[in-house]
N, C-alpha and C positions, 0 to 999 in steps of 0.2 A: 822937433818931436818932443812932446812932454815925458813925466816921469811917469805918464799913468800908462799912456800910448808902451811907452818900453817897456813896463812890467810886463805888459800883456804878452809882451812877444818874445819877452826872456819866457815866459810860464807856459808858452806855448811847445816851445824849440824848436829847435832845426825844420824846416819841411819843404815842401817841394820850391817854395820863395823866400823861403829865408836861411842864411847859411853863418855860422858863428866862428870867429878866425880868432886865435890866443893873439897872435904876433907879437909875438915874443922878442926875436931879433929881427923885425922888420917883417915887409910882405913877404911871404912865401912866395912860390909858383903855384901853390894848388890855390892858391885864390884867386889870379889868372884863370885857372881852370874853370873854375865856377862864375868868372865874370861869363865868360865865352858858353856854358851851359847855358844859363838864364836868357841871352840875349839869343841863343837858339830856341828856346822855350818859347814860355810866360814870361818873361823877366821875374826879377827878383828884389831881396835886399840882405848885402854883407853888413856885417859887423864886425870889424877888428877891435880886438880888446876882450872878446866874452872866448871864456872857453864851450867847447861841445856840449856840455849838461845845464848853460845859460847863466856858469858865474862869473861874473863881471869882472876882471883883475884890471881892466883899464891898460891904456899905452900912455909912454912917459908923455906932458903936454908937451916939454920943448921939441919933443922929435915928432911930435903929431903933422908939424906946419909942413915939415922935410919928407914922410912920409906918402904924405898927398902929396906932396909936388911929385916924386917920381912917378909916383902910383899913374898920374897926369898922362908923365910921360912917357912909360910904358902902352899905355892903351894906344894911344897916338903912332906907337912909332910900329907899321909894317910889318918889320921884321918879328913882332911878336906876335901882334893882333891883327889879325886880316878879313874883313874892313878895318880899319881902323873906327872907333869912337870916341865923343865925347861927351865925358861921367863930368859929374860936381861931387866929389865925396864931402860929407858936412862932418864938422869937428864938433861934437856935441859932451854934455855932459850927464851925470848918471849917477847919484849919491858918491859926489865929492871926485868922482874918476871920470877918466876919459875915453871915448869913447869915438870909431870915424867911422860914421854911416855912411854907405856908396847905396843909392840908389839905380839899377840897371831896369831900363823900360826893355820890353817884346822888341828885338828888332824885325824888320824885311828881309833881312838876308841871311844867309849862312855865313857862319862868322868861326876861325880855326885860331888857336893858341898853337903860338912856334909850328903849324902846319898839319896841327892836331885837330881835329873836329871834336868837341863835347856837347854832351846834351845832357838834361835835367831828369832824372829818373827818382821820385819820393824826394829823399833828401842827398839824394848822393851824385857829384857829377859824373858821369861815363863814358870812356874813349868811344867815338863812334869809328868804328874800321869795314863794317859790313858797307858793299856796295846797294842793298837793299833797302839800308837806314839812313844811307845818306840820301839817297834818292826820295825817302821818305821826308824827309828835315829841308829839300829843295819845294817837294808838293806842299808839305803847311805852309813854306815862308811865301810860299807862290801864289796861294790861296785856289788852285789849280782844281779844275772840275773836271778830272780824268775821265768820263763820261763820254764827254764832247770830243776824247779825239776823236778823226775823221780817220776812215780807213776808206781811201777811192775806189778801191778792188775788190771792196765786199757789197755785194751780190746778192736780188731778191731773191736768188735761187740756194742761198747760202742762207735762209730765213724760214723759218718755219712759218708759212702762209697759212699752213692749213687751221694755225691755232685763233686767226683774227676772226671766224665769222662768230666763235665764241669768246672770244674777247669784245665784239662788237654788242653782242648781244648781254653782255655784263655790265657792260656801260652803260648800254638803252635800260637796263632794268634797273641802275644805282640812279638813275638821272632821274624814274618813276616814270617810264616808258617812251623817251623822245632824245635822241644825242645825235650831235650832227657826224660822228663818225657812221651814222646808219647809213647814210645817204651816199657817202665817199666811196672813192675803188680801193683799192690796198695800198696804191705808192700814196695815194693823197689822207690816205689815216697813219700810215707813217711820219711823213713829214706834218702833219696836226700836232702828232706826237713829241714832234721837236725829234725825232730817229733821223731825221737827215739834216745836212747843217754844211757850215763851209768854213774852212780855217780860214780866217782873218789875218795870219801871219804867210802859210805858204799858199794859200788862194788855191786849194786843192778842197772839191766837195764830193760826199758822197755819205755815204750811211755813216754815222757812229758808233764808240764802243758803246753807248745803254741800247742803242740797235741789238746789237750782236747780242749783249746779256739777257735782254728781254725775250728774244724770236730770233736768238741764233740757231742753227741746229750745231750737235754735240763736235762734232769735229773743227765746229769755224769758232767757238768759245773755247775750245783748247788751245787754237792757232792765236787767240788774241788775247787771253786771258790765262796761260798755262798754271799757276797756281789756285785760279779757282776751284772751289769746292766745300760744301758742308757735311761734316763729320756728325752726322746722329747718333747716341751709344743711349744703352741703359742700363745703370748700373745700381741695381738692386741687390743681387745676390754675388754675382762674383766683380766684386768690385775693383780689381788688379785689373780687368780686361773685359767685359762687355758680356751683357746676357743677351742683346739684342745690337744691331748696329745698320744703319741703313748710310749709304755715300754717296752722294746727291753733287752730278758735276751737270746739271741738265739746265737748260734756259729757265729765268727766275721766276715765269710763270706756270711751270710746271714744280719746280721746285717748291713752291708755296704747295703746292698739292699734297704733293711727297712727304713734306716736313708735319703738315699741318696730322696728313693719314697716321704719321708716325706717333702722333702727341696723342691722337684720339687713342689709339690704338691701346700706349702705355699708361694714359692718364684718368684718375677718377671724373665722370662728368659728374658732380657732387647737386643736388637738385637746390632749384633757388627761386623763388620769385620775385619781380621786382612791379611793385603795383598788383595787376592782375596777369602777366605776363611771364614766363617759366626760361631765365636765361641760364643758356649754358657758361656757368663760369670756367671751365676749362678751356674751350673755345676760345673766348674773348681774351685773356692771356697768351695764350701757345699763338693765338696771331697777332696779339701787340709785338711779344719777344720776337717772333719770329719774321714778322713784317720788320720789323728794326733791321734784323741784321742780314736782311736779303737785300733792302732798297739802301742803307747807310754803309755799309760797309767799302772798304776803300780797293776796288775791284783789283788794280795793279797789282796789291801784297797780295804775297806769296805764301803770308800767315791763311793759314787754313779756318776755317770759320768752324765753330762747333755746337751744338745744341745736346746737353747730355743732362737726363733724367735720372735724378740719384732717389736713394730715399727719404732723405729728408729735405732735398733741393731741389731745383731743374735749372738750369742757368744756358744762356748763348753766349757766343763773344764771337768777336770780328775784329779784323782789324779796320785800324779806323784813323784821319784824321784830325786829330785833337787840335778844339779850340781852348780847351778846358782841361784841368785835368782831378779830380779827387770825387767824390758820393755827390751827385746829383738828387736834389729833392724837387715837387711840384715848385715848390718856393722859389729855388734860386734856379728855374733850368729856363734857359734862354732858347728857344728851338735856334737851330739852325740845319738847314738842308746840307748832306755831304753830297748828292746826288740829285736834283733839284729835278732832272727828267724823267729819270725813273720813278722817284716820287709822286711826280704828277697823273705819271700813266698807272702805276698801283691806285691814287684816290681815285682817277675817270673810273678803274673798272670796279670800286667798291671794294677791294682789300684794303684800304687803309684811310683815313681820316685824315684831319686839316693838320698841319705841323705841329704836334706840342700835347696832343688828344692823349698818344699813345702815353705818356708818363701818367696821367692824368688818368687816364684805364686801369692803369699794372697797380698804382696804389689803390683806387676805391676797390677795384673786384679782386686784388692780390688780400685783401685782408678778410675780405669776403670768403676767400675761397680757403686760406689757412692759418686765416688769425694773425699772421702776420704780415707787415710791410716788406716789398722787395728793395734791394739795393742794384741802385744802377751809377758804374763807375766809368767815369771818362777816363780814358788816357790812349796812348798809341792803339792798344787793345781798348774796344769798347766790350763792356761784359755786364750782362742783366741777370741778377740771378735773387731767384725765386723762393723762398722758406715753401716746403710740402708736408704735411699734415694727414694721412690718408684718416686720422680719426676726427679730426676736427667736423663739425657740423653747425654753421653758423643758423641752418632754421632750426635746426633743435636744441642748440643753445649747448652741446655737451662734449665731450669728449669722453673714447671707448678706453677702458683702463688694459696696457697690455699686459698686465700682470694677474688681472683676474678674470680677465676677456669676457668680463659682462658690460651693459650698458644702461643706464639708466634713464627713463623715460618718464613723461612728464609726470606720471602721477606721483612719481617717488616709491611708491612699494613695491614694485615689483623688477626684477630683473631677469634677463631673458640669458640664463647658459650656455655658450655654445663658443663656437670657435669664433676667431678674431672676425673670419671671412663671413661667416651668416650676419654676426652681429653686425657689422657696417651695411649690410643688403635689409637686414632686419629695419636699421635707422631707416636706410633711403625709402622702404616700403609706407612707412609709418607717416615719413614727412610729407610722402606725395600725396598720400589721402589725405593729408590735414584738412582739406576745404571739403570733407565729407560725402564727396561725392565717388559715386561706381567704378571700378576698373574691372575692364578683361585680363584676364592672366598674358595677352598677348600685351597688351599696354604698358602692362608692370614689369614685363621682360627686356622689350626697346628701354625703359627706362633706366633699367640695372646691366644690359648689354650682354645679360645671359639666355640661355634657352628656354622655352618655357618650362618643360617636363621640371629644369631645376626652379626655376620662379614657382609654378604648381604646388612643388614642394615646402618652399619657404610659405606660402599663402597656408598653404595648410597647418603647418606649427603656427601661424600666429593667429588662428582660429582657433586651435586647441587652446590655447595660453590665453582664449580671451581677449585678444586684442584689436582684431579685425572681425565681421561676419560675411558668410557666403550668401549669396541670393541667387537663388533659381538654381537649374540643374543644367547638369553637362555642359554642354557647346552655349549654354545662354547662362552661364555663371558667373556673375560677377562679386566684387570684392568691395566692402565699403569700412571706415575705421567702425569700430564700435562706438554708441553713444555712453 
């Protein structure tokens, strides 16, 4: 390693791969602890000789040679390290001091100090003692597609059958009218599905757990799945505890239903054109996020999944698998499937895209929709979460001031007084006539998701104000911007 390579990573500090040891009178035991973290991770890299804040005091060179020999032998020997491995620590130098870089690669296996289990959390290592975590830390090193177990004893009659002729029919419509599940009976679109399978180690076949998840009914995903479940909240106003809450423990293709009705329900569909074409950006969001954590999430954990709309946020998390672990961007994000079956049968029926789409979604239409990029974080917990804007308006280019609760439109002179709530109904009226053409008051109501009598009402203040005109009379009235 050069001098320029180690600045960087002194300037960096400590982080989830890199860990800084004084050693002072020799190796500790907590740097043990962090070999055995890493190697249950991502691997890593120690440094003895740097203190915590990345200043270099260096270890003495004559004892450098004696301290890697134990260091050696320690890993080696059983009784401390179980597996055992073998490190090369390198004796390097670093303005005039010394310095013994140990390199620790990912191991395969679960690896325990004196009979301790650790794992890598940010920059700190952490006892693992929970039977839930460890069971977790066995599934990543295993690479294990929990999916695929086989349950022989679960039963078409333990399936909701009745949901496939509208699943069948989602399919023939994403395909653009032709899927060969049209033509199949129910057990032979099942196993299409990859829903039936056979364990290869106890040669026991029969339906799988993405079976169960997909078209289980509620009692048979409790019995296989007991921690399952999405916690929906919205916390706008009483933010200690929920102004709305919906708890979604139902098969994941009703679930997408659920969650999706829930998004519409509390979120602005903000108007948008894309070409000549009118897309809902709330839509295409609430089902990136929420397709993530229905199909990727690590169905075994016990961690509860959650989708909770704040006001300045929205965010999901699940638990999850981690290959990776810190802020995922389009740049560095490597798809990988947690759930490869479920996945497949989400893209047949057209809820979800090719591997790698949805990040690739959440930035162009996440900025679209509130000016800002979303952040999406790897780790045990996967968590997507979203910056919310309710003033932001990317067709009109402006934002509602809450302090003077006017808005300014494009001509610049004039401004339209009124409460926070007219004025955002005010923008959305204004933007959707932009292409100059007629609406009925019933048009301009589905588009703001109020009633008419109140749409009626806003049409008319902004005919007074000059800003829109009426044409024709009563039941044949329509609305166009002013020239």
């Amino acid at each position: 390693m050069d001098a320029k390579a180690m600045k960087q990573v002194l300037d960096v500090g400590e982080t989830i791969a890199v860990e800084f040891k004084r050693c002072g009178n020799g190796i500790e035991s907590d740097t043990y602890e962090t070999v055995c973290s890493f190697l249950n991770r991502f691997g890593g890299d120690i440094y003895l000789g740097v203190k915590d804040n990345g200043e270099v005091r260096g270890v003495s060179e004559k004892v450098a040679p004696e301290l890697v020999k134990n260091f050696i032998k320690n890993i080696n020997n059983p009784n401390i390290l179980q597996p055992t491995v073998y490190l090369e620590p390198k004796i390097i130098k670093y303005e005039g001091k010394t310095i013994i870089h140990i390199h620790i690669p990912p191991s395969s296996e679960v690896h325990s100090y004196k009979k301790d289990i650790y794992d890598r959390v940010d920059d700190a290592d952490i006892k693992v003692t929970a039977t839930s975590q460890i069971a977790a830390l066995y599934i990543r090193k295993q690479n294990i597609y929990t999916e695929k177990k086989v349950f022989p004893y679960l039963e078409l009659e333990d399936l909701r059958l009745d949901l496939l002729p509208r699943i069948k029919q989602m399919a023939i419509n994403h395909a653009g009218g032709k899927h060969p599940w049209e033509s199949m009976n129910d057990e032979d679109v099942l196993k299409s599905a990859g829903l039936y399978g056979k364990d290869a180690v106890t040669g026991k076949a029969g339906y799988n757990l993405a079976a169960a998840m997909l078209l289980g009914k509620d009692s048979m995903i409790l019995s296989v799945a007991p921690g399952y479940r999405t916690d929906a909240l919205l916390r706008k106003v009483n933010v200690d505890r929920y102004d709305d809450r919906l708890i979604v423990e139902t098969n994941l293709v009703e679930s997408y239903d659920l969650l999706m009705g829930f998004a519409e329900k509390h979120l602005w569909d903000k108007f948008y054109l894309e070409g000549d074409r009118r897309m809902s950006l709330r839509n295409i969001i609430a089902r990136e996020m929420l397709v993530n954590t229905l199909i990727h999430r690590e169905i075994t954990s016990s961690y509860i999944a959650k989708f909770v709309i704040e006001k300045d946020r929205m965010f999901v998390e699940n638990a999850n698998r981690a290959t990776h672990d810190g802020v995922l961007t389009p740049d560095d994000f490597e798809p990988n499937p947690k759930n490869p079956i479920i996945a497949s049968f989400f893209r047949n029926i057209g809820l979800s895209d090719q591997l790698g789409s949805g990040v690739r979604n959440l930035f162009k239409y996440g900025k679209l929709y509130s000016g800002t990029e979303p952040k999406i974080i790897e780790g045990d917990v996967f968590r997507i979460v979203m910056p919310l804007d309710d003033e932001y308006s990317f067709d009109m280019n402006t934002k509602i001031s809450d302090k003077k609760s006017a808005i300014k439109i494009s001509d610049k002179k004039s401004a339209i007084k009124t409460s926070n709530k007219k004025s955002k109904n005010y923008v959305r009226i204004l933007a959707y006539m932009k292409n100059r053409q007629a609406y009925k008051t019933k048009e301009i109501a589905e588009v703001l998701g109020i009633q008419s009598p109140q749409t009626r009402s806003l049409l008319n203040d902004l005919v007074k104000q000059g800003k829109i005109e009426a044409l024709g009379e009563n039941r044949n009235r329509t609305y166009k911007l002013k020239e």
